[in-house]
Residue frames as a rotation matrix with the C-alpha (Angstrom) as fourth column:
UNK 1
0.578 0.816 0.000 0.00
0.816 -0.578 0.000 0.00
0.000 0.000 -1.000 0.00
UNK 2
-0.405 -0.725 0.557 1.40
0.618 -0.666 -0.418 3.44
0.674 0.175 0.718 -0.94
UNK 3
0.195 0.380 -0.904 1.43
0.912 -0.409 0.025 5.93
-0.360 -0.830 -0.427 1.50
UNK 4
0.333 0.407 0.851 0.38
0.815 -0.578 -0.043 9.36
0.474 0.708 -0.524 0.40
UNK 5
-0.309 -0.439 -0.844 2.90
0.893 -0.440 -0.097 12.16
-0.328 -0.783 0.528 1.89
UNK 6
0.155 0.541 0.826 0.72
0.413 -0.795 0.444 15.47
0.898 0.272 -0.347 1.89
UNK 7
-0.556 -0.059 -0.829 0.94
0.822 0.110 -0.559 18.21
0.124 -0.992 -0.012 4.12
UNK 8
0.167 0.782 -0.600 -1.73
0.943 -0.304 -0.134 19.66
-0.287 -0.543 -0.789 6.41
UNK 9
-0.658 -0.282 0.698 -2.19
0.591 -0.767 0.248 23.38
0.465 0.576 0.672 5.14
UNK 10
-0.801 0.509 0.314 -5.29
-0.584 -0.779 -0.228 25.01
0.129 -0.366 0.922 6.33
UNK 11
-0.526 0.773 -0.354 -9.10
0.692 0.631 0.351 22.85
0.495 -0.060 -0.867 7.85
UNK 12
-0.890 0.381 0.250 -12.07
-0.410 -0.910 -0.070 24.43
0.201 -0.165 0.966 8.40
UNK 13
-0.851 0.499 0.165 -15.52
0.520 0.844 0.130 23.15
-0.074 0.196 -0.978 9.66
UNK 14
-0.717 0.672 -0.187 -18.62
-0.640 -0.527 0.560 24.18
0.278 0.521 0.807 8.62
UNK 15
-0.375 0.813 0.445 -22.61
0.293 0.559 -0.776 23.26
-0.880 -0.161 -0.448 8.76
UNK 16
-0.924 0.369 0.103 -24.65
0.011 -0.241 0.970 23.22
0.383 0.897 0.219 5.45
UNK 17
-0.768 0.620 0.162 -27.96
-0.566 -0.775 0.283 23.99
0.301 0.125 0.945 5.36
UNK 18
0.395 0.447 -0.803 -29.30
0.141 0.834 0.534 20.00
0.908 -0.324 0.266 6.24
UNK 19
0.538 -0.221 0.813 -27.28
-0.833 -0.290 0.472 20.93
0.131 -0.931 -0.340 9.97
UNK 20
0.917 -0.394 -0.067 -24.97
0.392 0.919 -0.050 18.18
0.081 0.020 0.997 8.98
UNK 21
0.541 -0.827 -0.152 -21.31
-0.452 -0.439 0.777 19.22
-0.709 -0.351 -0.611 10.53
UNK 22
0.888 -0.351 0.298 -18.66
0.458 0.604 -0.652 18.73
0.049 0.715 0.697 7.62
UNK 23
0.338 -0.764 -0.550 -14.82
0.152 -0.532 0.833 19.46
-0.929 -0.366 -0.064 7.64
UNK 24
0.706 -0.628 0.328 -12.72
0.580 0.246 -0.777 20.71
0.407 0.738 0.538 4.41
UNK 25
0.594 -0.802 0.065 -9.12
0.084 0.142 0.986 20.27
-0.800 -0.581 0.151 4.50
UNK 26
0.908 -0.389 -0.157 -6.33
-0.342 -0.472 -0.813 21.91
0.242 0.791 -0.561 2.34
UNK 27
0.676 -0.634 0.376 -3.33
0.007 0.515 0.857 19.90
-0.737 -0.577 0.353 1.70
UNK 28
0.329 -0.656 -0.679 -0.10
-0.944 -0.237 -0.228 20.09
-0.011 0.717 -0.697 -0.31
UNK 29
0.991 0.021 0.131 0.38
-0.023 1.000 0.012 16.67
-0.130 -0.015 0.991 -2.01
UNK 30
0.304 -0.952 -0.023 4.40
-0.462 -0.168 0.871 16.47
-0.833 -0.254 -0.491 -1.98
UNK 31
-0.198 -0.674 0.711 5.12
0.454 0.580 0.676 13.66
-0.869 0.456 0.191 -4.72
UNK 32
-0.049 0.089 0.995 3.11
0.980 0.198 0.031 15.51
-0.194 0.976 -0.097 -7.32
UNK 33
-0.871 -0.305 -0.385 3.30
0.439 -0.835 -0.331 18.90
-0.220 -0.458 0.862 -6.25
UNK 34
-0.281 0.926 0.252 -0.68
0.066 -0.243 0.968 19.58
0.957 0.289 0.007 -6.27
UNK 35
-0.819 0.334 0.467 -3.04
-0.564 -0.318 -0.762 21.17
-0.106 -0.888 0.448 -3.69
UNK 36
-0.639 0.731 -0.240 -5.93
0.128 0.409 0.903 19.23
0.759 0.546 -0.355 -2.64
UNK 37
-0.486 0.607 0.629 -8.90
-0.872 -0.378 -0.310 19.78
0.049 -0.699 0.713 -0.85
UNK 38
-0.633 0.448 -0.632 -10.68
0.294 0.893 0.339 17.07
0.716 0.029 -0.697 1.08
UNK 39
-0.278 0.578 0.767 -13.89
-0.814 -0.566 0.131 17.11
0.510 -0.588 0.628 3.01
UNK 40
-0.939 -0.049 -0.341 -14.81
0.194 0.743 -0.641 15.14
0.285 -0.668 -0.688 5.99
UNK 41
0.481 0.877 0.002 -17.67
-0.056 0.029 0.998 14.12
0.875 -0.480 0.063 8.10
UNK 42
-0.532 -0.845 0.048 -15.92
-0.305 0.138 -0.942 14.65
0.790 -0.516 -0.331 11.50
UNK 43
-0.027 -0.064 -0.998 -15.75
0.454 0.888 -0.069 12.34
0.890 -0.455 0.005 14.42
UNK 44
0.472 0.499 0.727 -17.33
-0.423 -0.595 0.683 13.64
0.774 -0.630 -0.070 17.71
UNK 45
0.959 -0.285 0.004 -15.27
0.164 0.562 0.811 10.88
-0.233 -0.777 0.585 19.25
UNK 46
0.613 -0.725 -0.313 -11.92
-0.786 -0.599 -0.151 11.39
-0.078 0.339 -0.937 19.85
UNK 47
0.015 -0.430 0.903 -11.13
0.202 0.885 0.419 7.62
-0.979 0.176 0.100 19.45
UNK 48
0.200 0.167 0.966 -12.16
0.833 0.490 -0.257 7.48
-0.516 0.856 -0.041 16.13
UNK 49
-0.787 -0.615 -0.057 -10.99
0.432 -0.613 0.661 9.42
-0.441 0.496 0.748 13.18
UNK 50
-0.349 0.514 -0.784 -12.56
-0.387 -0.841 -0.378 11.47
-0.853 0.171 0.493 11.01
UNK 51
0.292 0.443 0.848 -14.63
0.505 0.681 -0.530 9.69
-0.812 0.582 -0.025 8.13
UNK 52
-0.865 -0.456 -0.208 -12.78
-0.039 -0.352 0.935 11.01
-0.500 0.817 0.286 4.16
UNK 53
0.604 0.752 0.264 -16.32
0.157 0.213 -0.964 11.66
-0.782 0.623 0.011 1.95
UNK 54
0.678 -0.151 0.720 -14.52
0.699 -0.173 -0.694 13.22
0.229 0.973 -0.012 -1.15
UNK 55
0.150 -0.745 -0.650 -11.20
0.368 -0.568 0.736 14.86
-0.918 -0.350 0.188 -2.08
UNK 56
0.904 -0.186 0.385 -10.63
0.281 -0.420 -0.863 17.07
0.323 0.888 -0.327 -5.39
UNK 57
-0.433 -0.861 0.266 -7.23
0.877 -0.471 -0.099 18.44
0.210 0.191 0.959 -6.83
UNK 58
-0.107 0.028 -0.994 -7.81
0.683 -0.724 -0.094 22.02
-0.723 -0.689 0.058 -5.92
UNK 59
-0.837 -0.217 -0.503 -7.34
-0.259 -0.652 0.712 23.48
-0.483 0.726 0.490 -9.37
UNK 60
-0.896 0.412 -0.167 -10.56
0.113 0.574 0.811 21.61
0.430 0.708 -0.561 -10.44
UNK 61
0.210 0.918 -0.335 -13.09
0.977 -0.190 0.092 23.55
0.021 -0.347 -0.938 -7.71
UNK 62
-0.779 -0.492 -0.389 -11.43
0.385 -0.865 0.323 27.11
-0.496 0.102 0.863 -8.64
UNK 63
-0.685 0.728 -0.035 -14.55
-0.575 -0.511 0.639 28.06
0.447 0.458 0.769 -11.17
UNK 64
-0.542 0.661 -0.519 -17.28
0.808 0.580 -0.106 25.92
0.231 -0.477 -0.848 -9.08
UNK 65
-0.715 0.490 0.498 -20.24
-0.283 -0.855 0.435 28.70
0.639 0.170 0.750 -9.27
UNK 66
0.372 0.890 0.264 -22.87
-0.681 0.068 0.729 26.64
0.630 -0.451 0.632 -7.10
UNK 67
0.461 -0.328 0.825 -22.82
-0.705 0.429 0.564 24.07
-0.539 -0.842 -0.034 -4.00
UNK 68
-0.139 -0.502 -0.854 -21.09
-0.938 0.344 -0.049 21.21
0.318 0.794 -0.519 -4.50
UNK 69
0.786 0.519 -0.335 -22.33
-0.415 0.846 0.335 17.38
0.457 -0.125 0.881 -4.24
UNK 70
-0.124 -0.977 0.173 -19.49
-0.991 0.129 0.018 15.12
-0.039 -0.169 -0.985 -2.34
UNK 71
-0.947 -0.262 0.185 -21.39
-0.204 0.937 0.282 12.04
-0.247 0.229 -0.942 -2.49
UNK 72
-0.488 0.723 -0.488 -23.92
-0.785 -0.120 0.607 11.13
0.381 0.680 0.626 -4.89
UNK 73
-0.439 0.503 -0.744 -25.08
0.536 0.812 0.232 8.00
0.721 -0.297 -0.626 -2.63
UNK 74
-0.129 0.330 -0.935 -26.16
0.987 -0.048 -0.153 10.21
-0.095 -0.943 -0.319 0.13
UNK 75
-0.437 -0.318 0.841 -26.54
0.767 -0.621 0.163 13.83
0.471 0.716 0.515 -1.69
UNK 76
0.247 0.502 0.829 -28.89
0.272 -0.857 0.438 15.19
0.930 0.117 -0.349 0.59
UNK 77
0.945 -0.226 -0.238 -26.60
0.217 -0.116 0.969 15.31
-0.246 -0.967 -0.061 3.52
UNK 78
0.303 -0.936 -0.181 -23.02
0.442 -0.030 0.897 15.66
-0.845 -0.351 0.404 2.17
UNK 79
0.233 -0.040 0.972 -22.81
0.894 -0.385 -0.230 18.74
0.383 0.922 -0.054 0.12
UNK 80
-0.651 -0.337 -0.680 -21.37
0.544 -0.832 -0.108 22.01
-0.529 -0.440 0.725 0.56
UNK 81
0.526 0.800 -0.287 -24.23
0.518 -0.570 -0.638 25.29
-0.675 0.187 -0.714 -0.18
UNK 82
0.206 -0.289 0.935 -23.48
0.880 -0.363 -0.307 27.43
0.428 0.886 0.179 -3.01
UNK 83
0.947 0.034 0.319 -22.83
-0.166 -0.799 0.578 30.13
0.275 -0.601 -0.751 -0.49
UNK 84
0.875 -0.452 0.173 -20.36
-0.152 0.083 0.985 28.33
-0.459 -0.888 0.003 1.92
UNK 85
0.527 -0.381 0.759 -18.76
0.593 0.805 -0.007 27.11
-0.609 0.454 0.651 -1.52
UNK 86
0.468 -0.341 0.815 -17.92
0.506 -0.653 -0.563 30.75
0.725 0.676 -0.133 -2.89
UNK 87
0.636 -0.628 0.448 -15.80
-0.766 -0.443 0.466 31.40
-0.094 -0.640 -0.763 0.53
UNK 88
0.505 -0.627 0.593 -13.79
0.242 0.762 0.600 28.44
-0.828 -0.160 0.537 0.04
UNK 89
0.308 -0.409 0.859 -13.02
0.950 0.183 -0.253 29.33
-0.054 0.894 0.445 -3.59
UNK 90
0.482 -0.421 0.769 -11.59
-0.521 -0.843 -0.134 33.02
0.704 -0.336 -0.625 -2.30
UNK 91
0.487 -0.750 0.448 -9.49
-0.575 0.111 0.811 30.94
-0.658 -0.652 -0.377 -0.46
UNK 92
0.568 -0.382 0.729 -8.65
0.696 0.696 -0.178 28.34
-0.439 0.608 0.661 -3.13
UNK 93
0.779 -0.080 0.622 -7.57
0.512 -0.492 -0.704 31.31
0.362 0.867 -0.342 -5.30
UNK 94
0.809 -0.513 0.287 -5.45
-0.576 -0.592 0.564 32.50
-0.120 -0.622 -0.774 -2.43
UNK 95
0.526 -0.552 0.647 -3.45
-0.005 0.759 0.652 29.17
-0.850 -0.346 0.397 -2.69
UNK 96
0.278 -0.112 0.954 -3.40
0.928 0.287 -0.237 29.49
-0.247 0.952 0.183 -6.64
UNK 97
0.501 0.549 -0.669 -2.02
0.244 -0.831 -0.500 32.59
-0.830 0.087 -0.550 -7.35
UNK 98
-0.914 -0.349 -0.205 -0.25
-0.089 -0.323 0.942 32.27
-0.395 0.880 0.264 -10.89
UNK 99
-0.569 0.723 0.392 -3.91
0.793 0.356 0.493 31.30
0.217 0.591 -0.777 -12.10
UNK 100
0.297 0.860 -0.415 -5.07
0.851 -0.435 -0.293 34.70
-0.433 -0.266 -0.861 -10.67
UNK 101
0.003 -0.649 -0.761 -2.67
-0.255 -0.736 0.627 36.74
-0.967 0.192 -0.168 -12.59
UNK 102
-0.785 -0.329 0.525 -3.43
0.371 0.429 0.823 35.02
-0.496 0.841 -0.215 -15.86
């Protein structure tokens, strides 16, 4: 099993509009040199970890204009709002900035 060496950058949690508590996490993937953003369902226990729904490359939710699905088996709980999703991408752009100068 490969082991994915990324480091921790910036996590934020958040509630969407269903009052479902969700976490996204900005990380810097080291072998390929790509930001990525992953979102969780965090873990009220502190035994257990935090549950991974969905991770994107970072350069691929930069024009995202509305909410965004993370999992299409369970859609009406694990989505970010088209609100909560245009403060994340004013931060995404913060991470990207030759693509804001172009």
């Amino acid at each position: 099993m490969k082991v994915e060496k990324m480091l921790g950058l910036m996590e934020s949690e958040f509630i969407n509009s269903k009052n479902v508590k969700l976490k996204m996490v900005i990380s810097y993937r080291l072998e390929d040199d790509n930001y990525i953003v992953s979102f969780y369902s965090p873990s009220d226990n502190h035994i257990y970890t935090d549950y991974l729904i969905s991770r994107y490359q970072m350069k691929t939710l930069l024009n995202v204009k509305n909410g965004l699905c993370l999992e299409g088996s369970n859609s009406d709980a694990y989505f970010v709002d088209s609100d909560q999703m245009s403060k994340f991408v004013k931060v995404f752009k913060m991470f990207n900035l030759e693509d804001v100068w172009l």
